[in-house]
N, C-alpha and C positions, 0 to 999 in steps of 0.2 A: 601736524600730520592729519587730525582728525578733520581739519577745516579744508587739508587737499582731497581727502578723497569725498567730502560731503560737495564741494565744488564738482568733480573728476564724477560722482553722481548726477549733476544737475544739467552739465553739460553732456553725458551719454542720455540721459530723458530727451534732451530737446535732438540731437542728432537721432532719436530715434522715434521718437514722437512730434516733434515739433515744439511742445511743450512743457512743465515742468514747474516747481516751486520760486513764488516770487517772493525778494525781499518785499516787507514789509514797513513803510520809512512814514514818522510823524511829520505832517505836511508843517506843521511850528518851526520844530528844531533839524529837519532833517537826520532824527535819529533813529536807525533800525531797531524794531521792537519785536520781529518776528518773523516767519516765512506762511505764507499760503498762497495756495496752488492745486493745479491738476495734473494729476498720478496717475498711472495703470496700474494695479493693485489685483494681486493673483485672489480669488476667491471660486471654490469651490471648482479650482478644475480651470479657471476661463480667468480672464484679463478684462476688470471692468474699471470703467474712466471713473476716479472717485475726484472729492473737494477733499482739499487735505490744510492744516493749518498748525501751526505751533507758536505759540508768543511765550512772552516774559512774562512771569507770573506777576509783576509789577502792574502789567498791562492787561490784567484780567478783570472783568467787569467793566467794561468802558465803551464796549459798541463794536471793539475793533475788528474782533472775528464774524459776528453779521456781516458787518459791512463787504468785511472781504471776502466770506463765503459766498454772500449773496451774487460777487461782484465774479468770482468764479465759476459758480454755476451759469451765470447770464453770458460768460465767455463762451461756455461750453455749449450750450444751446445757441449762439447766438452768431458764434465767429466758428469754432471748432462744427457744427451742426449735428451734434450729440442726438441721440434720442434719449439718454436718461443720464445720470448722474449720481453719486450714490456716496455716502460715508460711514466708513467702517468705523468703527466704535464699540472698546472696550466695553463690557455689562456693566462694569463700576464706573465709567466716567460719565456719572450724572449731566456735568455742564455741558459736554459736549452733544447727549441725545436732547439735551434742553436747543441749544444750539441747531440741531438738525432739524426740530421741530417749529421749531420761529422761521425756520428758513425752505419750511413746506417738503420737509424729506421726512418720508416717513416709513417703520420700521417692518420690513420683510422677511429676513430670515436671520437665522444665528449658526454660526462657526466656531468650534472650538481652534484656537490656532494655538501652536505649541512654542515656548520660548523658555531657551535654556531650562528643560525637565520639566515645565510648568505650562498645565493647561490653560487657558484663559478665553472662554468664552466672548465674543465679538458679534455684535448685530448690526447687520447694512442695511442702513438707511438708503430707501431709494426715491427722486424725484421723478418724471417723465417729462417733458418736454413741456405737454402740454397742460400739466397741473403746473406748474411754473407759472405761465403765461396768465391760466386763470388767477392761481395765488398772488401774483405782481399787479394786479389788477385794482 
């Protein structure tokens, strides 16, 4: 059930966006290790294009989410013709602001977002187009 409607999500993204969360597959064995992708993502009121990503914790520390953020923001400026790009990020998930920062997104403002009773503070990492282009350089 929970694999139809995470599907039944990925396909209303692209029918409404065009886009959406990509598997993630080891070019070796051909085995799925994660999803990352571009999201609309409600923040403060407005709908901003973020890089989004989730792997196997197996598959952590190994390059894999650079690789593929990097390769998502370059979609987004590049084919989608974004002017910024941005990742939300929990205040406790260290590797992920480490993450945003290797990948030249850097942090703007903070949101408390509320889940099941519990506050939890969240800050969006933002790129622009053209710090991209310098930082790929």
């Amino acid at each position: 059930m929970f694999r139809k409607m995470r599907r039944d999500r990925q396909i209303a993204r692209y029918q409404k966006w065009g886009f959406g969360l990509w598997a993630v597959v080891l070019k070796e064995s051909g085995e799925m290790i994660g999803q990352c992708g571009l999201t609309m993502q409600p923040w403060n009121g407005e709908e901003v294009l973020e890089v989004g990503y989730l792997f196997r914790r197996d598959c952590w520390h190994k390059g894999y989410a650079t690789e593929a953020a990097r390769a998502c923001r370059d979609y987004a400026f590049h084919v989608l013709g974004a002017d910024f790009v941005c990742s939300i990020i929990r205040d406790t998930n260290s590797a992920s602001r480490k993450e945003a920062l290797r990948n030249g997104i850097q942090a703007v403002d903070r949101q408390v977002k509320h889940y099941r009773g519990v506050d939890m503070p969240h800050d969006r990492y933002v790129v622009r187009r053209s710090q991209a282009d310098d930082f790929c350089r």
